[in-house]
C-alpha positions in Angstrom: 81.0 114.7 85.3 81.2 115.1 81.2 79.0 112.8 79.6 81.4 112.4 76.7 83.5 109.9 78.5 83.8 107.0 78.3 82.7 104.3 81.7 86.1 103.0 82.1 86.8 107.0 82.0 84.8 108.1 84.3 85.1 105.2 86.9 88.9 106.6 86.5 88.0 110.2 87.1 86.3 109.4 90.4 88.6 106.8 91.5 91.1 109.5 91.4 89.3 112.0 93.7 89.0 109.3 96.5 90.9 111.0 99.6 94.1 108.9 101.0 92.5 106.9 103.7 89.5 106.2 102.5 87.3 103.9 100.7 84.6 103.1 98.5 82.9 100.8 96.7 82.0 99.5 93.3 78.7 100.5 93.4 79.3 103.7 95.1 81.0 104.6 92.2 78.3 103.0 89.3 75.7 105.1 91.1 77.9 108.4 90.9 78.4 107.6 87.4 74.6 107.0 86.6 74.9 103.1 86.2 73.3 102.1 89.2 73.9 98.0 89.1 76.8 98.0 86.6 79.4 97.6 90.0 81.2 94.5 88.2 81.7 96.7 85.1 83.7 98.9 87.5 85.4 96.7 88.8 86.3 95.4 85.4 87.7 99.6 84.0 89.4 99.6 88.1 91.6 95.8 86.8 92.9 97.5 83.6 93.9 100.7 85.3 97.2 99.4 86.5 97.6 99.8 82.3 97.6 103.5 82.7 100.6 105.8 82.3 98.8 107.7 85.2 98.4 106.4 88.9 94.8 105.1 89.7 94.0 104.1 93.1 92.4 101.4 92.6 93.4 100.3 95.9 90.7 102.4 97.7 87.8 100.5 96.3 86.6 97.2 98.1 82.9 95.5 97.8 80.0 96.6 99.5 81.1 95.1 102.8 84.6 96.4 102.6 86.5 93.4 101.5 89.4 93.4 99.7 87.7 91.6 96.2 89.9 92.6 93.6 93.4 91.8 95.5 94.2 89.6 93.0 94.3 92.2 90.4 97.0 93.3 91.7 100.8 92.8 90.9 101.2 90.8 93.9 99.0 89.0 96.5 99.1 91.6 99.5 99.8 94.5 97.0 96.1 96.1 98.3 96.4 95.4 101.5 99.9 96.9 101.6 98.7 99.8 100.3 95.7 100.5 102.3 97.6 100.2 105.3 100.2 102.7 104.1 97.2 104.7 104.6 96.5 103.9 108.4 93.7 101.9 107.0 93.4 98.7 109.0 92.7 95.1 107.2 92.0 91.9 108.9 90.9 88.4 107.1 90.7 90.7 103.9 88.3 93.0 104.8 88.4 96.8 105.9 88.0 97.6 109.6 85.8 100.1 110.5 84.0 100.1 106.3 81.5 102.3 107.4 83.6 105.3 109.5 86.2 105.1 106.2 83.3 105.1 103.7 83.4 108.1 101.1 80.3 107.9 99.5 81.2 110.1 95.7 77.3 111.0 95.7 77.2 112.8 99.0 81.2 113.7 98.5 81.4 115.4 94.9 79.6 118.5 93.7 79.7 118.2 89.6 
C-alpha cells in the first residue's frame, strides 16, 4: 500500500478489494493499514464514504463479532443488511451468520 495516502484513503483502498460476499472488520483493516487499535478511526473514513463519487463497500465491514455496528450510517435503517444479503450473506438480530467461514482477513488476503 503507498504510504503517501492518506488513512481515510487507504481504509478506502482496502475496503474496495473486499470480495462480494465477504466480510471484515474494523480492525482487520487498521492492522492491514499499520494502525493496529485505530478500528473506530475506520469506522469513522468507512461513515463518510457514502460522500464519494466512487462506490465503497462499506457494507462488508461489521465489528469484531460480525455485527452490523455502523447500520445507522447508512441511508436507511436496513440499508446494510439489505445489501449483505444481496450477497447470500445471512444476518439475524444484526449480526453476520457464519462471521468466521465469511471472514477475509486483508493481512492473510493482500500481497502489497
Amino acid at each position: 500500500m503507498k504510504n503517501n495516502l492518506s488513512f481515510f484513503e487507504k481504509v478506502y483502498e482496502v475496503t474496495k478489494k473486499i470480495p462480494a460476499g465477504r466480510v471484515t472488520s474494523y480492525g482487520a483493516i487498521a492492522r492491514y493499514i499499520g494502525a493496529p487499535g485505530s478500528a473506530r478511526m475506520v469506522g469513522w473514513a468507512l461513515n463518510d464514504s457514502h460522500t464519494r463519487k466512487e462506490f465503497i463497500p462499506a457494507h462488508r465491514v461489521v465489528n469484531r463479532n460480525g455485527l452490523l455496528t455502523g447500520k445507522n450510517h447508512f441511508s436507511g435503517y436496513n440499508v446494510m443488511e439489505d445489501l449483505l444479503e444481496s450477497e447470500n450473506i445471512e444476518v439475524k438480530d444484526d449480526k453476520v451468520l457464519h462471521f468466521n467461514e465469511l471472514f477475509w482477513d486483508p493481512i492473510k488476503e493482500l500481497q502489497d
